[in-house]
TORMI-527412 format. One record per atom (N, C-alpha, C): residue in one letter; x, y, z. Coordinates in steps of 0.001 Angstrom, whole numbers, padded with zeros to 6 digits, always signed. Layout:
BEGIN
AXYZ/...
***
This chain:
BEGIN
X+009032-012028-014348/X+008793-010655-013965/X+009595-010346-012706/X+010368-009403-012700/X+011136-008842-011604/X+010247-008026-010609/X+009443-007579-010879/X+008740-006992-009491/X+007470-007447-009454/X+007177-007543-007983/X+005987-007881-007822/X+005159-007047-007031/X+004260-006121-007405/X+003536-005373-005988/X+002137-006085-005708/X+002235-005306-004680/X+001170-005464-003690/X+000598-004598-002823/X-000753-004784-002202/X-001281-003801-001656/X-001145-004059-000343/X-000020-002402+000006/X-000045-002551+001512/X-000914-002117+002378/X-000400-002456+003778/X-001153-001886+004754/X-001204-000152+004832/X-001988+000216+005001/X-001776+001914+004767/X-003351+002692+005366/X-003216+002511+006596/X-004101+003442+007071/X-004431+004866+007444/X-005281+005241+006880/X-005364+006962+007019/X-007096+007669+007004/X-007366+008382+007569/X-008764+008996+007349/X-009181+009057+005966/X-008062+009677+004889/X-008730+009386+003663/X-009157+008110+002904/X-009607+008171+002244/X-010091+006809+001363/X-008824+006669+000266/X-007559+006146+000491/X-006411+006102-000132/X-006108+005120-000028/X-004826+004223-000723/X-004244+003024-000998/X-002583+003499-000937/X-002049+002160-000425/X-000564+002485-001222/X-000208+001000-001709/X+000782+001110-002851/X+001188+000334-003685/X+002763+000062-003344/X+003084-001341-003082/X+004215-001388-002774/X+005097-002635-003754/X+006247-002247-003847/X+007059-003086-004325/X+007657-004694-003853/X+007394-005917-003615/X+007551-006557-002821/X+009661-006823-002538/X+010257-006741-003731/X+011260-007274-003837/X+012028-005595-002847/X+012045-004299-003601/X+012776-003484-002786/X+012190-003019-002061/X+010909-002924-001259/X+009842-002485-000312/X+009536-001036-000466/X+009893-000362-002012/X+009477+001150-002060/X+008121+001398-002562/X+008115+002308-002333/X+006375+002604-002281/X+006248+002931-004253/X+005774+002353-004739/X+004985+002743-006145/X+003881+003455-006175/X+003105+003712-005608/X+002033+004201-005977/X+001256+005025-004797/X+000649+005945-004578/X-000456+006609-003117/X-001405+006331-004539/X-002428+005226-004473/X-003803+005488-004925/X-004979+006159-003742/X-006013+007007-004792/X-006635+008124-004223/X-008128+007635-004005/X-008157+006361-004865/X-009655+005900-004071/X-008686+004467-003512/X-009232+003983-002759/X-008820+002655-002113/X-009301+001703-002882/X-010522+001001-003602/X-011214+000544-004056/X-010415+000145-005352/X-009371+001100-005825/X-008403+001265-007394/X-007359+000377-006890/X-006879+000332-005512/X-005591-000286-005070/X-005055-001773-005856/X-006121-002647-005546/X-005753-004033-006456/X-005365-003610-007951/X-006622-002741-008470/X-005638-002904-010146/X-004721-002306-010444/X-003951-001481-009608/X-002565-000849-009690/X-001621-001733-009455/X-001935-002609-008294/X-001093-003360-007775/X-001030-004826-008614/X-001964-004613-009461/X-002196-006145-010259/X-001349-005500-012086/X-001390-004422-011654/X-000235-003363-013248/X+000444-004466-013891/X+001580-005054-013405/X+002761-005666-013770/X+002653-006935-014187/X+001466-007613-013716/X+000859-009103-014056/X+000028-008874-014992/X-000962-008043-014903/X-001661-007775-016252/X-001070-007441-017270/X+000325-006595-017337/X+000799-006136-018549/X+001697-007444-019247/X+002246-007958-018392/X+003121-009432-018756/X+001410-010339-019475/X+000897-010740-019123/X-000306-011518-019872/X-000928-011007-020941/X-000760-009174-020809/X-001437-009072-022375/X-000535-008966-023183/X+001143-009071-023245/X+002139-008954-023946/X+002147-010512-024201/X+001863-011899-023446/X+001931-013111-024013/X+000619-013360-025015/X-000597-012713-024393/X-001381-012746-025380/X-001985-012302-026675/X-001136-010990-026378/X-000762-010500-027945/X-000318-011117-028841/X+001168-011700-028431/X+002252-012263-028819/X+001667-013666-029559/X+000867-014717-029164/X-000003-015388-029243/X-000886-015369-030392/X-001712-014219-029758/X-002829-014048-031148/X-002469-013691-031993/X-001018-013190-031970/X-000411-012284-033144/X+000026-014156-034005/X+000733-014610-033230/X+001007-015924-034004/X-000379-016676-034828/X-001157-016408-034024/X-001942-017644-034447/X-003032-016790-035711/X-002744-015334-035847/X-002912-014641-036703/X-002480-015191-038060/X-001433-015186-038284/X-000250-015868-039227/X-000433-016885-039937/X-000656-017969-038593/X-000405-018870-038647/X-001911-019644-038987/X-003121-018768-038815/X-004414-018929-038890/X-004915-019828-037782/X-004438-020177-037269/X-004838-021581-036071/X-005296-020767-034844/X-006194-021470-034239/X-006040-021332-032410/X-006331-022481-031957/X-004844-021931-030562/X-004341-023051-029950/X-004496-023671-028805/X-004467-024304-028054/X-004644-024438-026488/X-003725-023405-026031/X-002521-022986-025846/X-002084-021662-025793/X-002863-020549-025719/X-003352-020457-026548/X-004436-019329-026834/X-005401-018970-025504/X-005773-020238-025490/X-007153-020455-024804/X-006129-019917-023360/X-005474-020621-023045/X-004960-020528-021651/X-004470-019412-020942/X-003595-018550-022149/X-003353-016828-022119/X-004683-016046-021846/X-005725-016452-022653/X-006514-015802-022053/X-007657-016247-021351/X-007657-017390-020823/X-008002-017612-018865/X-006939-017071-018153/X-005960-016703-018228/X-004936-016225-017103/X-005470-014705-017558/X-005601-014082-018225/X-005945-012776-018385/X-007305-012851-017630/X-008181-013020-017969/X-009995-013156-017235/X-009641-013504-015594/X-008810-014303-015517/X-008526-014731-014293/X-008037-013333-013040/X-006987-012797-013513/X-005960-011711-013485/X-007064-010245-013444/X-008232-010406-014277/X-009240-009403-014307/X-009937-009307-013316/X-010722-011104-013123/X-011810-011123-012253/X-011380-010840-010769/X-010051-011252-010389/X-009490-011094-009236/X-009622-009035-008855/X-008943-008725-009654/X-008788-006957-009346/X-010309-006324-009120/X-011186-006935-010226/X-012652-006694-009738/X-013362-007180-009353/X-013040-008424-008080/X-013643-009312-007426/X-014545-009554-007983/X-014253-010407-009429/X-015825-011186-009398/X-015188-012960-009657/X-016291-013446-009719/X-015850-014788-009391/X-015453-015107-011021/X-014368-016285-011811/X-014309-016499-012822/X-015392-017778-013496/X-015897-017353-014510/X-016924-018641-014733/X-016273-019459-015747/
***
């Protein structure tokens, strides 16, 4: 994955976020609750994991099997979840 964001520093009276690009430092995103900031900023990692785990289940669709693959695409997805909505992974 070529970009990576993250949630910057961004202080203001409103309850806002900003979303930043790590590689060219431009701003992606003004989120409008603060609280939303991580899963904007988590966009680009979540979308890469549900495109491997598609990709995946789509095989093992086919192929009728599930694989350790499988399993692991989606702990990195739950993982990738629990983080944006701080909860712990079990």
């Amino acid at each position: 994955m070529n970009n990576r964001w993250y949630k910057a520093n961004f202080t203001n009276k409103a309850d806002q976020g900003l979303v930043a690009d790590e590689i060219t430092g431009e701003n992606v995103a003004v989120v409008y609750k603060s609280e939303n900031t991580n899963l904007i900023a988590s966009a680009p990692e979540m979308y890469e994991l549900l495109e491997r785990l598609y990709e995946q289940i789509g095989e093992d669709l086919i192929d009728n099997t599930i694989d350790i693959m499988s399993r692991y695409n989606y702990e990195l997805l739950h993982t990738e979840i629990g983080k944006v909505l701080n909860i712990e992974n079990k």
